[in-house]
C-alpha positions in Angstrom: -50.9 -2.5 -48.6 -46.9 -1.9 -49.3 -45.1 -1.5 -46.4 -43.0 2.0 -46.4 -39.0 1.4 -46.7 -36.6 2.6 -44.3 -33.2 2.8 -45.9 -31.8 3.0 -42.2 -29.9 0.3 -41.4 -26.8 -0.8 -40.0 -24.5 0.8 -42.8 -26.6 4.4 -42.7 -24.2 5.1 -39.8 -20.9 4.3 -41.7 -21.4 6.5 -44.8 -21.2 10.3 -44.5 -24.1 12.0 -46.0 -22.6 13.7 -49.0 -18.4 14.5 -49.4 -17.1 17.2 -47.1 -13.3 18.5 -47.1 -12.3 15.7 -44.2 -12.8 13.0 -47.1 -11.0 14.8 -50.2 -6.7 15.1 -50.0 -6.1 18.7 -50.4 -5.2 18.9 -54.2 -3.7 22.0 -56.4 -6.7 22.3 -58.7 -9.1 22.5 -55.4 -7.1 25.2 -53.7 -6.9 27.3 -57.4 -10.6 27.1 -57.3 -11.0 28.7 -53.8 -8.3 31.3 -54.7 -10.0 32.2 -57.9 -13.2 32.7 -55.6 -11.5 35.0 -53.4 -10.1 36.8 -56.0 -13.7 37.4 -57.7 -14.6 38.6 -54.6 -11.2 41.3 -54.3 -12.3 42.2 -57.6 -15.5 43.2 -56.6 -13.8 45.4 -53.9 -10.8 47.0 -56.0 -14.1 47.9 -58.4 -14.5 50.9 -55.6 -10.7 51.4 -55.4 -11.4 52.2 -59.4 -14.6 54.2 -58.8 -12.7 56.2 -56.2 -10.1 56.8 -59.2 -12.9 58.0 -61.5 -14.7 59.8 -59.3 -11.4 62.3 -57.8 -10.8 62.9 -61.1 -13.9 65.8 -60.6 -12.0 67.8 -58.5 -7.7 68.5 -57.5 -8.9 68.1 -53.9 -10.1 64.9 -54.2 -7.5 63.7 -56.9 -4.7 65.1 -54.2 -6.3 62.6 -51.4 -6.6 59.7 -53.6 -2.4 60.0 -54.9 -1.7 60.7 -51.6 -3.4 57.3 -50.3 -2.6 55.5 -53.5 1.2 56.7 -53.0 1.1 55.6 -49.8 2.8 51.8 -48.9 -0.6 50.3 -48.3 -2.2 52.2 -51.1 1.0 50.3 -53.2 0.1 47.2 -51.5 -3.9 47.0 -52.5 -2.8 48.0 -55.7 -0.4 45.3 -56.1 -2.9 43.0 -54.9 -5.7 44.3 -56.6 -3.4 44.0 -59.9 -2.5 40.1 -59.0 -5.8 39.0 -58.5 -6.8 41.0 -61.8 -4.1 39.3 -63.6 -4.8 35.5 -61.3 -8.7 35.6 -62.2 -8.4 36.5 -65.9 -5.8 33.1 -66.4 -8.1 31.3 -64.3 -11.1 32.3 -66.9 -8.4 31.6 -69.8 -8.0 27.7 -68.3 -12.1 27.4 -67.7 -12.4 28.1 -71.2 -10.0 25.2 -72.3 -11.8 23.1 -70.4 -15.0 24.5 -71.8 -13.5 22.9 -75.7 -13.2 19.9 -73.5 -9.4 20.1 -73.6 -6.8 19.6 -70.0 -8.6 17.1 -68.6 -6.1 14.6 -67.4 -4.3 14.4 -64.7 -1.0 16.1 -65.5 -2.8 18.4 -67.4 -4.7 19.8 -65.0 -2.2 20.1 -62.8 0.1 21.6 -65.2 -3.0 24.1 -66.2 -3.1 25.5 -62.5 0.3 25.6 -61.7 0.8 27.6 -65.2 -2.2 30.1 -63.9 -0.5 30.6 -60.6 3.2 31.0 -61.4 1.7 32.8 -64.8 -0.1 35.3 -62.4 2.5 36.0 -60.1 5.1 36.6 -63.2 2.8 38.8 -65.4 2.1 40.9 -61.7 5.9 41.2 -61.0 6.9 42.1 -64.9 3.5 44.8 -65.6 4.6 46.6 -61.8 8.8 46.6 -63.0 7.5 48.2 -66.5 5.1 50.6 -64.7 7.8 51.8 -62.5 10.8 51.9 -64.6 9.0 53.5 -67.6 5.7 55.0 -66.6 7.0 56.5 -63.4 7.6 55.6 -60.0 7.9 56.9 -57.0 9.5 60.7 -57.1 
């Protein structure tokens, strides 16, 4: 009868079990993907900010305590980052789909592709917030 194979041996010890974050460098692409986690995850949590929106609108009570929490500096503050990671997530889908044609694979392309999303983000925020202010109506 076979004998039964024991794969320990002297090496087991050496090799890590499967790649952790102590083996891998810290790169841009790597960090983009946690970020675009997080924000899919703020995004789930601005949906109430929204359904809070929709739902005041029944009543000038309850419209009155959302503009006045809205109006407020952290109200501003969620919104702003409710309307950055809006903005962040939707380029991040837009550079999943290139690579989905099979297209930004190499290095510098990669790299170019995330860097583009995050400083594309952060523009796109800062521009939509100046033209929401300046023309729609800011603060009175």
């Amino acid at each position: 009868m076979a004998e039964a194979r024991s794969f320990e041996g002297p090496r087991a010890a050496e090799r890590p079990l499967s790649p952790h974050l102590q083996i891998y460098r810290p790169m841009l692409t790597m960090m983009m993907s946690i970020v675009h986690r997080i924000t899919g995850i703020g995004l789930y949590f601005g949906t109430l900010l929204l359904a809070w929106w929709i739902n005041s609108a029944a009543g000038p009570n309850g419209y009155a305590k959302f503009e006045a929490f809205i109006g407020s500096w952290i109200g501003r503050l969620i919104l702003f980052g409710y309307t950055w990671a809006l903005i962040h997530h939707m380029l991040g889908g837009i550079r999943h789909l290139i690579w989905d044609t099979g297209r930004g694979f190499g290095p510098n392309e990669r790299e170019w592709l995330v860097a583009a999303n995050l400083v594309g983000s952060i523009a796109i925020t800062v521009l939509l917030w100046i033209v929401g202010l300046l023309f729609v109506g800011g603060p009175q």
